[in-house]
C-alpha positions as CSV (number, residue, x, y, z in Angstrom):
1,X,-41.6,-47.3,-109.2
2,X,-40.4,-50.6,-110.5
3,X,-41.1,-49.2,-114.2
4,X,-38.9,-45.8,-113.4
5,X,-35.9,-48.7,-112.3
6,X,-35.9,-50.2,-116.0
7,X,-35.5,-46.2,-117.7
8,X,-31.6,-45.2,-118.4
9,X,-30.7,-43.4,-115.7
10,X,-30.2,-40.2,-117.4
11,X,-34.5,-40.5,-118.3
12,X,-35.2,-41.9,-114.7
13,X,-33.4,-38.6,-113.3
14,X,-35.7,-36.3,-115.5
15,X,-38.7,-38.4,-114.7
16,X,-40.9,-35.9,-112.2
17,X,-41.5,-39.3,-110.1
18,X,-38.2,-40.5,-109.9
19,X,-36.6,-41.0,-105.8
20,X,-32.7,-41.3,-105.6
21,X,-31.7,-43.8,-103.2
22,X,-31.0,-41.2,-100.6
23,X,-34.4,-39.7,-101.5
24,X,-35.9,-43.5,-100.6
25,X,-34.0,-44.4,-97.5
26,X,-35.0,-40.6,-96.3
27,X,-39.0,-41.7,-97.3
28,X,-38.2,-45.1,-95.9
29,X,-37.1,-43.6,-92.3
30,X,-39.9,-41.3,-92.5
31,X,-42.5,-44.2,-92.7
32,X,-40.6,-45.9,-90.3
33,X,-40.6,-43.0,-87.9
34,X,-43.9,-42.7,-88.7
35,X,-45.0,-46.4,-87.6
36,X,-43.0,-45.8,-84.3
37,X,-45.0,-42.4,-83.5
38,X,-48.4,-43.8,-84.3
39,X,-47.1,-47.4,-82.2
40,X,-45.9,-45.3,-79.3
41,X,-49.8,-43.3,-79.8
42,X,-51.2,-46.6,-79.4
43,X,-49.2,-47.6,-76.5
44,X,-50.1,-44.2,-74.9
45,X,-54.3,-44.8,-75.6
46,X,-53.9,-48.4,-74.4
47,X,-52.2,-46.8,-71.1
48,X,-54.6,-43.9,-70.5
49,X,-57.6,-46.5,-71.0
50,X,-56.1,-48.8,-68.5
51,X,-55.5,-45.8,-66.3
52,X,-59.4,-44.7,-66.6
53,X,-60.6,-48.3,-66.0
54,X,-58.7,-47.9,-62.4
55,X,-59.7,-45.0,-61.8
56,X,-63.4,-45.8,-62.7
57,X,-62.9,-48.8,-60.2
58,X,-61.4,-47.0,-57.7
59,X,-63.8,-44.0,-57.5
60,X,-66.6,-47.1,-57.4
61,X,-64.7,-48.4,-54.4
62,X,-64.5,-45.0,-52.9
63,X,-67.8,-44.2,-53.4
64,X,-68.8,-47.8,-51.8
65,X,-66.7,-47.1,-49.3
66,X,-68.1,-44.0,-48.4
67,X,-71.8,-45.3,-48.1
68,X,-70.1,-48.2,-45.7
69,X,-68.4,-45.5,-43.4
70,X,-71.7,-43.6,-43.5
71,X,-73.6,-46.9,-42.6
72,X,-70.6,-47.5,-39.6
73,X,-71.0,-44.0,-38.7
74,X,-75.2,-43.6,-38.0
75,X,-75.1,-47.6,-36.5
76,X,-72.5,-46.0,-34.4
77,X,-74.1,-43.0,-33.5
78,X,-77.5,-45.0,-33.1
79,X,-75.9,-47.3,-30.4
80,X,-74.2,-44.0,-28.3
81,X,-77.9,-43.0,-28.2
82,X,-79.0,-45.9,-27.0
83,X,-76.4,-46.9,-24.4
84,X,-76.6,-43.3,-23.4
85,X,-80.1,-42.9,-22.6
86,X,-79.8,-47.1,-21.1
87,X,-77.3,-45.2,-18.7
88,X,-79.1,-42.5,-17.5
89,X,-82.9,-43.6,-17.8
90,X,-82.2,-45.2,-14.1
91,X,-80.9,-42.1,-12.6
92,X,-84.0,-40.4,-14.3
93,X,-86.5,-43.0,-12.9
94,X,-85.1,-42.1,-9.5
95,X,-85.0,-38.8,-9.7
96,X,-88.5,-38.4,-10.8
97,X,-89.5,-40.8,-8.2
98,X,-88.1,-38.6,-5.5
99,X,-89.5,-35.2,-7.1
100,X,-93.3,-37.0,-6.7
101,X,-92.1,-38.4,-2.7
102,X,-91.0,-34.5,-2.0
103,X,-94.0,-32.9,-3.3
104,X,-96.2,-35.5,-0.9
105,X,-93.7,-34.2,1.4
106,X,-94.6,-31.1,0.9
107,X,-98.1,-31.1,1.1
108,X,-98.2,-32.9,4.3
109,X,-96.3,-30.0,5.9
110,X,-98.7,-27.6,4.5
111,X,-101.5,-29.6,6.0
112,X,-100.2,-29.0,9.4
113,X,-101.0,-25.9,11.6
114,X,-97.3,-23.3,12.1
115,X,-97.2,-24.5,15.8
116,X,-96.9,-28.2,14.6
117,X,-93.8,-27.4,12.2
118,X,-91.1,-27.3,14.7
119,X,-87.4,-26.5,13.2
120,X,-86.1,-29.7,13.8
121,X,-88.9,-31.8,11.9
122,X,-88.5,-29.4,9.0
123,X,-84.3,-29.6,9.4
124,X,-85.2,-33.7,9.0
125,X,-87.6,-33.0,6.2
126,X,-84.8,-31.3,4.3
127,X,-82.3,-33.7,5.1
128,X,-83.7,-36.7,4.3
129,X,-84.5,-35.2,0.9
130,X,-80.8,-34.4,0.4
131,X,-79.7,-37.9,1.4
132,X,-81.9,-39.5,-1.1
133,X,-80.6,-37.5,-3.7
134,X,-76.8,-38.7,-2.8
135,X,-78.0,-42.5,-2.5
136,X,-79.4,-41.8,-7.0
137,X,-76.2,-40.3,-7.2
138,X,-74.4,-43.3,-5.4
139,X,-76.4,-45.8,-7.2
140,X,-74.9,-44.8,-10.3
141,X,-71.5,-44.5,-9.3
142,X,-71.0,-41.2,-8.2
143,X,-69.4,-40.8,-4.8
144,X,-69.3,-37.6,-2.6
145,X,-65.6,-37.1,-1.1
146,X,-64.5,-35.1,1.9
147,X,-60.4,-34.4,2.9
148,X,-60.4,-32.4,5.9
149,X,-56.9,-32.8,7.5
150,X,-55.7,-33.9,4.2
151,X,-53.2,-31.8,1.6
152,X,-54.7,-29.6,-0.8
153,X,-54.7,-31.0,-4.0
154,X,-55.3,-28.3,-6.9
155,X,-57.0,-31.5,-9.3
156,X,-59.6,-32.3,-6.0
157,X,-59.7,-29.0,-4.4
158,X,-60.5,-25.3,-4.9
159,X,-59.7,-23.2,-2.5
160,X,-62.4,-20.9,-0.4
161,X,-60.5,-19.1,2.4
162,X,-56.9,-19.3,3.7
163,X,-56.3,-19.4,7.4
164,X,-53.1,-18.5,8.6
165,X,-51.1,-20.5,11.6
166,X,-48.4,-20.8,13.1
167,X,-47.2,-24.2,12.1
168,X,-45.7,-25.4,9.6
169,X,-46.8,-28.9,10.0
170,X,-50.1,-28.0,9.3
171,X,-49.3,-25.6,6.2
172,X,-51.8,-26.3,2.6
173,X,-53.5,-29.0,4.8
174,X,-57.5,-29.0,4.9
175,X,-58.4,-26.5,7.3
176,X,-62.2,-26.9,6.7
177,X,-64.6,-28.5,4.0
178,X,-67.1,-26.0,2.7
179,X,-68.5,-28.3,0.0
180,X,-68.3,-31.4,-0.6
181,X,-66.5,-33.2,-4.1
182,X,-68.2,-35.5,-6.6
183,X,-66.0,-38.1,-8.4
184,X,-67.4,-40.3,-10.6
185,X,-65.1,-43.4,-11.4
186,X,-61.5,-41.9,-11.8
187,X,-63.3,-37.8,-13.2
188,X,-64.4,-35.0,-11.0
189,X,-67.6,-33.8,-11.5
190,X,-67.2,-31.2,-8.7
191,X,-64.3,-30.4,-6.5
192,X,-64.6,-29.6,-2.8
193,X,-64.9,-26.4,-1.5
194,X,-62.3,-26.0,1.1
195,X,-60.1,-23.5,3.2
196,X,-56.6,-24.3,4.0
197,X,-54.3,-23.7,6.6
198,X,-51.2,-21.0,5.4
199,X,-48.0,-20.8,7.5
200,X,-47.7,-17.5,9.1
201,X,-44.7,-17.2,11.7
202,X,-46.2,-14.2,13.1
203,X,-49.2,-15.6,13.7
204,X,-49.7,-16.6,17.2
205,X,-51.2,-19.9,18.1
206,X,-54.4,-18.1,19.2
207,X,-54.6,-16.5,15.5
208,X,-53.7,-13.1,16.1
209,X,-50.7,-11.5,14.4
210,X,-48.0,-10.6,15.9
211,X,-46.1,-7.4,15.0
């Protein structure tokens, strides 16, 4: 290039190597266009391997985390068990400690002649079995509830049969309880079975309708 300078400029022209001076500032902002596209490629490479390095780290974090929420999750589940069958294993004892009294129960009545098993003996027998039941139940905190007299109360209450009256005092009030509720703690387990007085003005006070 430097040898093509020192030619007249008549033989530099007609030299097939020659570059004008606008020819060399275009070349010049070519290479220089050049260096920024290939600096800004660099910049671009350096950013998409920092970007996989975070996400390599991060899907190792998630991944981690993952096995640790699976870990929480069977501990968890593993202590539900446990407290669960803690809670109930009591009732269960009881319950199969009443089954074996009833069936010695049993056989005792089927030892005895017909004439010996009066009504009132058998009545007991089946009584005593059904409060021994409701003292498991009590023991782990479930509690029978009766509201006769009381207002119906759709959450405690289903209704079996509605008696009409004439009085409105004693209108949706507990006429009768069929069933008894369960609660345990604040839930119902059963609701009590009851029939409720409706207010009927033609109803006279010995129940018969008027016309």
């Amino acid at each position: 290039m430097e040898e093509n300078r020192d030619l007249p400029i008549q033989e530099r022209e007609n030299d097939p190597l020659f570059i004008n001076e606008e020819e060399e500032e275009e070349l010049y902002s070519s290479i220089s266009l050049l260096d920024v596209i290939n600096d800004g490629f660099e910049s671009v490479d350096k950013q998409l391997k920092l970007l996989m390095r975070e996400f390599n780290s991060k899907l190792k974090y998630d991944v981690k985390k993952d096995e640790q929420i699976d870990k929480l999750y069977k501990e968890l589940r593993g202590y539900r068990e446990n407290l669960l069958i803690k809670s109930i294993t009591p009732m269960i004892e009881d319950m199969i400690f009443e089954i074996e009294a009833n069936k010695k129960r049993v056989q005792q009545l089927k030892r005895k002649e017909i004439s010996e098993l009066s009504p009132e003996k058998l009545l007991k027998t089946i009584e005593d079995y059904s409060e021994e039941i409701s003292n498991i139940l009590y023991r782990q905190g479930i509690e029978s509830y009766e509201s006769l007299g009381k207002i119906f109360d759709g959450n405690i209450h289903t209704i079996n049969k509605l008696v009409e009256i004439n009085d409105k005092l004693m209108h949706n009030t507990i006429a009768k309880s069929i069933r008894q509720g369960y609660r345990w703690e604040n839930k119902i387990l059963k609701k009590e079975l009851v029939d409720i007085y409706k207010y009927n003005s033609s109803v006279e006070e010995n129940g018969v309708e008027t016309n």
